[in-house]
C-alpha positions as CSV (number, residue, x, y, z in Angstrom):
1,X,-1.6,-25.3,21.3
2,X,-5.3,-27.0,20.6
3,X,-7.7,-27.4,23.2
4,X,-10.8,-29.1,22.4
5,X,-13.3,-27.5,25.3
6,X,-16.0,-29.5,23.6
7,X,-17.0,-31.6,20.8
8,X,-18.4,-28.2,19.0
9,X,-15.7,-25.7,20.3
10,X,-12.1,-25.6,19.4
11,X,-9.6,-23.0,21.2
12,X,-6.5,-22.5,20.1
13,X,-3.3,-20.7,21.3
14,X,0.1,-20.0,20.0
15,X,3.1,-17.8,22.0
16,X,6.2,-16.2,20.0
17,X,9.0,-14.1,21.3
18,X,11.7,-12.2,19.3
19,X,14.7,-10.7,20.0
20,X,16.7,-8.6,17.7
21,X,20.6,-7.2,18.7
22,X,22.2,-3.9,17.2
23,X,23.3,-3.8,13.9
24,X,27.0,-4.0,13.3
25,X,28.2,-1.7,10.2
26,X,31.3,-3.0,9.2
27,X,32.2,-0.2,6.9
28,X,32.1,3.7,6.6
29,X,29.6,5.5,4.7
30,X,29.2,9.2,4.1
31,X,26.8,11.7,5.6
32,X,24.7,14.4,3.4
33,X,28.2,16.5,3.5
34,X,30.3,14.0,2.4
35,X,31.6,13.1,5.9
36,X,32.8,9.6,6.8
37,X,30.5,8.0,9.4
38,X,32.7,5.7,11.2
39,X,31.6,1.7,11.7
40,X,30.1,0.3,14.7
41,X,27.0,-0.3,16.2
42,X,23.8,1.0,15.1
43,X,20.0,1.2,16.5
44,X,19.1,-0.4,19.8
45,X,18.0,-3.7,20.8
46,X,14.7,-4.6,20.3
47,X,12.3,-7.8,21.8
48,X,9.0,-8.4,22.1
49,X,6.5,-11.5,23.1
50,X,3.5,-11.7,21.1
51,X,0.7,-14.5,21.2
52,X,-2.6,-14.8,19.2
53,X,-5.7,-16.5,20.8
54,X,-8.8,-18.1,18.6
55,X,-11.6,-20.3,18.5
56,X,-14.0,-22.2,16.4
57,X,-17.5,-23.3,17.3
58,X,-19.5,-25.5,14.7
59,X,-23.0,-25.8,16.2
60,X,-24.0,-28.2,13.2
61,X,-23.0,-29.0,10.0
62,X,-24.0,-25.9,8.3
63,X,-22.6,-23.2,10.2
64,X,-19.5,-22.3,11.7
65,X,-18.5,-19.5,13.6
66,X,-14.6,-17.8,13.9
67,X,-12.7,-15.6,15.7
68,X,-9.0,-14.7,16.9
69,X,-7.3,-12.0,18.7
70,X,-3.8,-11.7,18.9
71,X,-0.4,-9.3,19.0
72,X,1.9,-8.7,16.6
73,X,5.8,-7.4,16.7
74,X,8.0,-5.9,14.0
75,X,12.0,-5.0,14.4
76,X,13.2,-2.8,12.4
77,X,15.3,-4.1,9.2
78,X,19.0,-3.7,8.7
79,X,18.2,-1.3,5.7
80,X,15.6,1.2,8.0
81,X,19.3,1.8,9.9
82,X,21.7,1.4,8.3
83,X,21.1,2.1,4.5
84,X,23.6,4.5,3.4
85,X,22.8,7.4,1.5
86,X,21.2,7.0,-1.9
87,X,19.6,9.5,-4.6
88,X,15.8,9.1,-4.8
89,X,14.7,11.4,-8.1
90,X,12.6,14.3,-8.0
91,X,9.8,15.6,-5.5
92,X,6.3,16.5,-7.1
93,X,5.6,20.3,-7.5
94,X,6.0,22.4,-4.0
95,X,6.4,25.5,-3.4
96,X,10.0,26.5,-1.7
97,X,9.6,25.3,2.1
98,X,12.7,28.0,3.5
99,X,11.4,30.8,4.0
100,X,13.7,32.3,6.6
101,X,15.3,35.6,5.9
102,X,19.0,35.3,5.8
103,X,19.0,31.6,5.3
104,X,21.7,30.5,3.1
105,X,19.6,27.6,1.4
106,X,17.3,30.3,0.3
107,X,19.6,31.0,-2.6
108,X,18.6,27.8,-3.8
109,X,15.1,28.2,-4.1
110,X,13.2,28.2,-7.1
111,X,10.5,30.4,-8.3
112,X,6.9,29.0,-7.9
113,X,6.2,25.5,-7.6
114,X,9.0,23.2,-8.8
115,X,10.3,20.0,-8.4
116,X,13.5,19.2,-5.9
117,X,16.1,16.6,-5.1
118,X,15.1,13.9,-2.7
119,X,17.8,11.6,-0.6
120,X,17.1,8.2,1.4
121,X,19.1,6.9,4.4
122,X,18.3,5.0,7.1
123,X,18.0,5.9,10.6
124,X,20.9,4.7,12.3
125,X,20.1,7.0,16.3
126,X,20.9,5.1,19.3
127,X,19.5,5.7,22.5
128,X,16.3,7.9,22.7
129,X,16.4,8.7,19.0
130,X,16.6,4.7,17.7
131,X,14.0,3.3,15.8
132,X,11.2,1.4,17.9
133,X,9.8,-1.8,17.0
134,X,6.7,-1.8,15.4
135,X,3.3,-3.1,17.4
136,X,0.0,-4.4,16.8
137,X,-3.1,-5.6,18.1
138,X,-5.9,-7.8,15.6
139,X,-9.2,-9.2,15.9
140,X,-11.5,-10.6,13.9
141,X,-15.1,-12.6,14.5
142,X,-17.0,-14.2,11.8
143,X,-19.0,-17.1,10.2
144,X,-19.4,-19.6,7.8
145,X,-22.6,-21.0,6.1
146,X,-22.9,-24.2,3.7
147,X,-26.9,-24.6,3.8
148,X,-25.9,-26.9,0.9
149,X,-23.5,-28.8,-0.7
150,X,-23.5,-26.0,-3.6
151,X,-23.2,-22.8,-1.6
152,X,-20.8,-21.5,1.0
153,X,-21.0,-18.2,2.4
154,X,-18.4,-16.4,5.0
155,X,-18.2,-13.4,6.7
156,X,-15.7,-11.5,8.3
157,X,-15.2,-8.3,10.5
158,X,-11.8,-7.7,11.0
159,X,-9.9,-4.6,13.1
160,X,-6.3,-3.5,12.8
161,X,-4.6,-1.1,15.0
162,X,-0.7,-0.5,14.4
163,X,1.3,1.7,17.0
164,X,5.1,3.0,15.8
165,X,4.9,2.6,12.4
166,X,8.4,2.9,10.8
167,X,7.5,5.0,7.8
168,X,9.6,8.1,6.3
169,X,7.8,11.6,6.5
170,X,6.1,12.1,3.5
171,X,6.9,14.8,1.1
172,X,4.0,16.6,2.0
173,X,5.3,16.3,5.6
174,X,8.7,17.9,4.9
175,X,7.6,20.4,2.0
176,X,4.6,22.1,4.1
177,X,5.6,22.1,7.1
178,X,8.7,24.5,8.0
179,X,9.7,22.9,11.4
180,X,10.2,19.4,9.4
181,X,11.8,21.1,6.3
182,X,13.9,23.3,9.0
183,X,15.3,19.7,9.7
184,X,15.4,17.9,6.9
185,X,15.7,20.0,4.0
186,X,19.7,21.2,3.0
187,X,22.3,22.1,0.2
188,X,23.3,19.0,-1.4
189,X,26.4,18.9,-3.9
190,X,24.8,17.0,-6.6
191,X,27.4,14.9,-8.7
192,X,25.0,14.9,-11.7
193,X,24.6,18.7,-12.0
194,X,28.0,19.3,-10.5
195,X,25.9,21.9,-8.7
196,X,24.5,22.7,-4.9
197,X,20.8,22.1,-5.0
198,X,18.3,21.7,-2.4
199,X,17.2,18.5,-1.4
200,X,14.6,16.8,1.3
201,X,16.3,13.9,3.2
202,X,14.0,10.8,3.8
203,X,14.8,9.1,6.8
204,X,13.1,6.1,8.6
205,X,11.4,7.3,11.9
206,X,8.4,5.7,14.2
207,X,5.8,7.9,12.2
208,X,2.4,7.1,13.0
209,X,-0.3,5.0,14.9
210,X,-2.8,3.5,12.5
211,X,-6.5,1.9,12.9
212,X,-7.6,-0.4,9.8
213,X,-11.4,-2.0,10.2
214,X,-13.3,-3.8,7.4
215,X,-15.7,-6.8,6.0
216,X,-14.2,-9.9,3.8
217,X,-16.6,-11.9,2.3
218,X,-16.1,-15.1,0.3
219,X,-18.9,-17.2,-1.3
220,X,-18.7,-19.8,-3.7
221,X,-22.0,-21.1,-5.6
222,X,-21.2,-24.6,-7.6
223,X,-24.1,-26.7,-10.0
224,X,-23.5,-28.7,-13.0
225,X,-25.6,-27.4,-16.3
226,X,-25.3,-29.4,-19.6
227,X,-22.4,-27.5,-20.9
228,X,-20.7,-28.6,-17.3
229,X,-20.1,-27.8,-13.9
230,X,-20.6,-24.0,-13.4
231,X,-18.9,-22.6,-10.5
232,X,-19.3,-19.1,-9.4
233,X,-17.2,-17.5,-6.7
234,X,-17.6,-13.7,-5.3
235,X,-14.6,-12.2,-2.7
236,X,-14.0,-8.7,-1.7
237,X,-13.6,-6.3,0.9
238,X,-15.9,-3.2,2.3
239,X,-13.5,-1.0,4.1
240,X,-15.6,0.3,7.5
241,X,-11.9,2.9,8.6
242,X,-8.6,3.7,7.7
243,X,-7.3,6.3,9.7
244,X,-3.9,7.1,10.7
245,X,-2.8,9.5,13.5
246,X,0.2,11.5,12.0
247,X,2.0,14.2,14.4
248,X,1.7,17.5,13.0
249,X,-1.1,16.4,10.7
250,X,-3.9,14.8,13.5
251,X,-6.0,12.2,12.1
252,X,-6.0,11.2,8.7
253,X,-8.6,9.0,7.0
254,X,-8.2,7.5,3.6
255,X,-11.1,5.9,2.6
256,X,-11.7,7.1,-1.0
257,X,-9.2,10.2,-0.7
258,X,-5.7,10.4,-0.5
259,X,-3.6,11.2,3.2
260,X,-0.8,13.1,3.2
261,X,1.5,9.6,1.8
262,X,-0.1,10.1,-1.3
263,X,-2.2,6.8,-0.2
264,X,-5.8,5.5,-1.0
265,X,-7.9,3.4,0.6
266,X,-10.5,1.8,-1.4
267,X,-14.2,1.9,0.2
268,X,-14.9,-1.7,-1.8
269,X,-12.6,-4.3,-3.6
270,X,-13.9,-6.9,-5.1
271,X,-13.6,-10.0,-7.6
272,X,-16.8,-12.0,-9.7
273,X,-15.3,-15.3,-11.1
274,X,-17.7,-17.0,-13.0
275,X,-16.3,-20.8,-13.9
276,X,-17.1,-23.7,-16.6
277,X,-15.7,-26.9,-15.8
278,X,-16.5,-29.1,-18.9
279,X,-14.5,-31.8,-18.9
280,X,-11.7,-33.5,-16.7
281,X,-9.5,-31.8,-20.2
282,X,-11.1,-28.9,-20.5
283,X,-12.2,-25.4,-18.4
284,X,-12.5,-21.4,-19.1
285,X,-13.4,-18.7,-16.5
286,X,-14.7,-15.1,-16.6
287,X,-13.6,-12.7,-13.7
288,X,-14.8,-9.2,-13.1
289,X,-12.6,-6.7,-11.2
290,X,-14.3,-4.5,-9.6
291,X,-12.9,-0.7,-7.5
292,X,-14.6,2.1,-6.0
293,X,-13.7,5.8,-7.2
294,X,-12.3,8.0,-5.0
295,X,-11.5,11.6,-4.4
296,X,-8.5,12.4,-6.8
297,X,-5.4,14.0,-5.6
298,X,-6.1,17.6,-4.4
299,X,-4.5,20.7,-6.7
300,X,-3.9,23.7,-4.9
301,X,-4.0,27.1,-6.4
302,X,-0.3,27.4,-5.0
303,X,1.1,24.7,-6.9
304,X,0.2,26.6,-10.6
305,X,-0.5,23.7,-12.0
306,X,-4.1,24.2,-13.2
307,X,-4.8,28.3,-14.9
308,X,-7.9,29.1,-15.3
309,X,-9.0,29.5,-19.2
310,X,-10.9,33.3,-19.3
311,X,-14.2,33.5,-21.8
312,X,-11.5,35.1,-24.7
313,X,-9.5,32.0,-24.6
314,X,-6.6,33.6,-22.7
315,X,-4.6,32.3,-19.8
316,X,-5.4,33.4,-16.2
317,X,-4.2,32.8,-12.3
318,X,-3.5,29.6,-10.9
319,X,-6.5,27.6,-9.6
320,X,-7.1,25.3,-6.9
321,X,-9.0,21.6,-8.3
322,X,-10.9,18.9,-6.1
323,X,-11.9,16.3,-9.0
324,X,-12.9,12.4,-8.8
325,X,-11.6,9.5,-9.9
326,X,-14.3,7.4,-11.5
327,X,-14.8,3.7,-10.6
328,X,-12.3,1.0,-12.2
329,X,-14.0,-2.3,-13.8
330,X,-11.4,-4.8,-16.1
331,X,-12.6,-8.1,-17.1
332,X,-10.2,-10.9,-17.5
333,X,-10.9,-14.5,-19.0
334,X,-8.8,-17.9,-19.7
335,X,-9.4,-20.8,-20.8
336,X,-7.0,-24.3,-19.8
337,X,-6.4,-27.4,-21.7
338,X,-5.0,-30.4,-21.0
339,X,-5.8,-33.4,-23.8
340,X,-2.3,-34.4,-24.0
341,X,-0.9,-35.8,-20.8
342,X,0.6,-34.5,-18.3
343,X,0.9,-30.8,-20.6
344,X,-1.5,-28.3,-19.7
345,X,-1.4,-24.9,-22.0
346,X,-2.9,-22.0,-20.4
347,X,-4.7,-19.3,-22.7
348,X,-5.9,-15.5,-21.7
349,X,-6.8,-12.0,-22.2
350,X,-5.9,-9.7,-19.4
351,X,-8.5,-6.5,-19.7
352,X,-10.7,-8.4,-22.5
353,X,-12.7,-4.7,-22.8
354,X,-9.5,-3.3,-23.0
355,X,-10.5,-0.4,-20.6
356,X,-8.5,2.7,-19.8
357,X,-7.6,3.8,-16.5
358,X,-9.3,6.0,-15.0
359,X,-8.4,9.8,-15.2
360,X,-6.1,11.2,-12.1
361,X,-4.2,14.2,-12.2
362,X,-1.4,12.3,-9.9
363,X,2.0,12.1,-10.8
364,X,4.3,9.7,-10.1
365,X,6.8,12.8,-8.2
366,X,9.7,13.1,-10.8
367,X,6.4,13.5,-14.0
368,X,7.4,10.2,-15.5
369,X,3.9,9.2,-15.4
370,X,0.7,11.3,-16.0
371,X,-2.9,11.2,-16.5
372,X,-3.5,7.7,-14.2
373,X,-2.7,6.6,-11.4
374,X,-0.4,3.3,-12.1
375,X,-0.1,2.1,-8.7
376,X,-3.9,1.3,-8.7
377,X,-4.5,1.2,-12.8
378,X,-2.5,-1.3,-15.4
379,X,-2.2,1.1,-18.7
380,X,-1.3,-1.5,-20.8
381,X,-4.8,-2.4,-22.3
382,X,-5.4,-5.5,-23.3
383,X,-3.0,-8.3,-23.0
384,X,-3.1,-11.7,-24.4
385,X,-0.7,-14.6,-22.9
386,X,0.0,-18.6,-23.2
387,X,1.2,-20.5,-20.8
388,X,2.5,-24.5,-21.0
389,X,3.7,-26.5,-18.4
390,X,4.6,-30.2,-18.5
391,X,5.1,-32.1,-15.4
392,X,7.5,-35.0,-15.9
C-alpha cells in the first residue's frame, strides 16, 4: 500500500501472514541406536503476521531521505525436523568432555585433545520441546545525495535483532560444557570402523537471540576524460555490533574475533571499482577488495596444539596462542568486448596480485584444510577466465 501524504513524502505499507502445519513423515528412520522411529507427525504448527512500514521524503532534487521498519517471520524447514540421521566428519581438537567416574562412554575417550565423530538430525519434539519459529524486528534510516549529475552519495544505518534463532549448538557448546555433552554426546556403532566411538549429536534447537547494527554506504562518481567515460563506484559496510546472546555462554560479540560458532564478523567490508567506458564496443574495470583483520581463532594450552620450542631447540609443554589475522586486499580486473554483434566475450583476472590468504591457525574441524581460513579467503591465487555470450 502507497500513500502519498504529500507531494515530497511517500509512506508505504505492506502486511503478510503465514501459516505453516506439522510435518507429515511418511517413512521410518532410525534413532542414534538404531531404533525405528515410527511415521507421523512432526513439530508443531507455526503462524505469524508480519508487516514492514517506510517512507521517503525528497525535499528537492538533490537529496532524499529513507527509512523502514518492519517484522519478520521464519518457520522452521522440513529438514530442521525431520532430517534423519546423517554422519557429519570429524570434530576439531577437544579434550574428552565425560568426565564422570563410572560412565561407560568414558571408555571411549581418547587421550589429550583429539578429534571425534559428529552426527546431524533434525529436531523433530512436539509440544514444549518443538522448534519455534524464528522472529525479527528491522530498521533502518538513511539518505541520498546527487549535488550533481556526476556524484551520488547514500548512507545507511541499519539494526537487526533476531529472537529464536534455529541454530545447532556449536561444538564448542557440546565439547566444553558437561551438561550439553551429558546430553548430547553417546556411543555410536560406527559402520566405517565397525567400532563403538563417541560422537556429538547436532540437533536443530531455538539457540539464540541476536542484535546486528551497521553503516552501508554506496557512492558512485561518473565524468568523461579523453580516453572515455570514467566511472568510479565505492560500497561497503562498517559493522557498529554483532552480538548474540547464547545460554550458557551470555553475550557474544564478533566483531573482529570469533564466537563460540567459529563465526567472524568483519569491522569493514568494502569494494573500490574504478570503470573505463570507451566506447559503446568497448569497457575494462579495476576493483579493489577490501577486509579488516581480526583476532584469529584462540589456541588453548589444553588443546596441545602449539609446544613451546626451549632455547636448546627441544620440545616443551603445550601453550596457549591469541594471534591476528592480518587484513585481506585482492584486486580483480576485466575487460568486455563487443565489435561483433550481438556477441560480447568477457575477459578477467581474478586476484591480479595473486595474493595469499592471510595466515589463520583455523581448521576446517576434520584438518582437511590448514593454514587459512577458506570461508573468508580464496587460495587459489590468480585466476584467469573468458566468457562469450551471444544473444540470438
Amino acid at each position: 500500500m502507497e500513500l502519498p501524504v504529500l507531494k515530497e513524502l511517500k509512506l508505504t505499507g505492506s502486511l503478510r501472514y503465514d501459516s505453516y502445519g506439522q510435518v507429515d513423515k511418511k517413512n521410518v528412520s532410525y534413532d542414534i541406536n538404531n531404533k525405528p522411529l515410527a511415521a507421523g507427525k512432526l513439530g508443531e504448527e507455526v503462524a505469524k503476521a508480519t508487516y514492514k512500514l517506510a517512507f521517503q521524503y525528497t525535499p528537492s532534487q538533490q537529496v532524499m531521505v529513507r527509512g523502514s521498519y518492519g517484522t519478520g517471520f521464519k518457520a522452521p524447514t522440513m529438514n530442521n525436523i525431520a532430517d534423519p540421521l546423517k554422519n557429519a566428519g570429524s570434530s576439531e581438537f577437544f579434550a574428552c568432555p565425560i568426565q564422570k567416574a563410572g560412565d561407560p562412554r568414558t571408555l571411549y575417550c581418547k587421550p589429550g585433545a583429539s578429534e571425534y565423530g559428529l552426527l546431524t538430525n533434525g529436531n523433530p519434539a512436539t509440544g514444549a520441546g518443538a522448534l519455534k519459529a524464528e522472529e525479527s524486528k528491522q530498521a533502518s534510516v538513511g539518505i541520498r545525495i546527487e549535488p550533481s549529475n556526476s556524484l551520488s552519495i547514500g548512507l545507511d544505518l541499519w539494526d537487526v535483532k533476531l529472537e529464536n534463532q534455529i541454530k545447532t549448538l556449536s561444538q564448542d557448546h557440546l565439547f566444553t560444557h558437561p551438561d550439553l555433552a551429558d546430553k548430547y554426546i553417546s556411543i555410536y556403532y560406527d559402520p566405517i570402523q565397525k567400532s563403538n566411538v563417541l560422537v556429538a549429536t547436532q540437533s536443530p534447537v531455538n539457540l539464540a537471540s541476536s542484535h546486528y547494527r551497521g553503516i552501508d554506504w554506496d557512492s558512485t562518481f561518473r565524468t568523461a576524460t579523453p580516453l572515455g567515460k570514467f566511472m568510479l563506484n565505492w560500497t561497503g559496510t562498517y559493522m557498529l555490533k554483532a552480538e548474540k546472546d547464547v545460554p550458557g555462554s551470555g553475550v557474544e560479540k564478533s566483531i573482529g574475533r570469533f564466537d563460540s560458532y567459529n563465526d567472524v564478523t568483519f569491522r569493514v567490508i568494502t569494494k573500490l571499482v574504478f570503470s573505463l567506458k570507451s566506447s559503446e564496443k568497448l569497457s575494462n574495470s579495476l576493483t579493489v577488495n577490501y577486509r579488516t583483520g581480526y583476532h584469529d581463532k584462540p589456541i588453548t594450552a589444553a588443546g596441545a596444539v602449539v609446544r613451546e620450542v626451549r632455547a636448546d631447540g627441544s620440545i616443551g609443554d603445550p601453550v596457549a596462542l591469541q594471534r591476528d589475522v592480518k587484513e585481506y586486499v585482492t584486486l580483480d580486473y576485466q575487460l568486455k568486448a563487443n565489435y561483433v554483434k550481438n556477441l560480447t566475450v568477457t575477459a578477467g583476472v581474478k586476484n591480479l596480485l595473486n595474493q595469499d590468504p592471510p595466515f589463520s591457525v583455523r581448521n576446517s574441524g576434520g584438518g582437511n584444510q590448514v593454514g587459512y581460513d577458506g570461508r573468508y579467503a580464496d587460495p587459489l591465487g590468480r585466476q584467469f577466465y573468458l566468457v562469450a555470450g551471444y544473444k540470438f
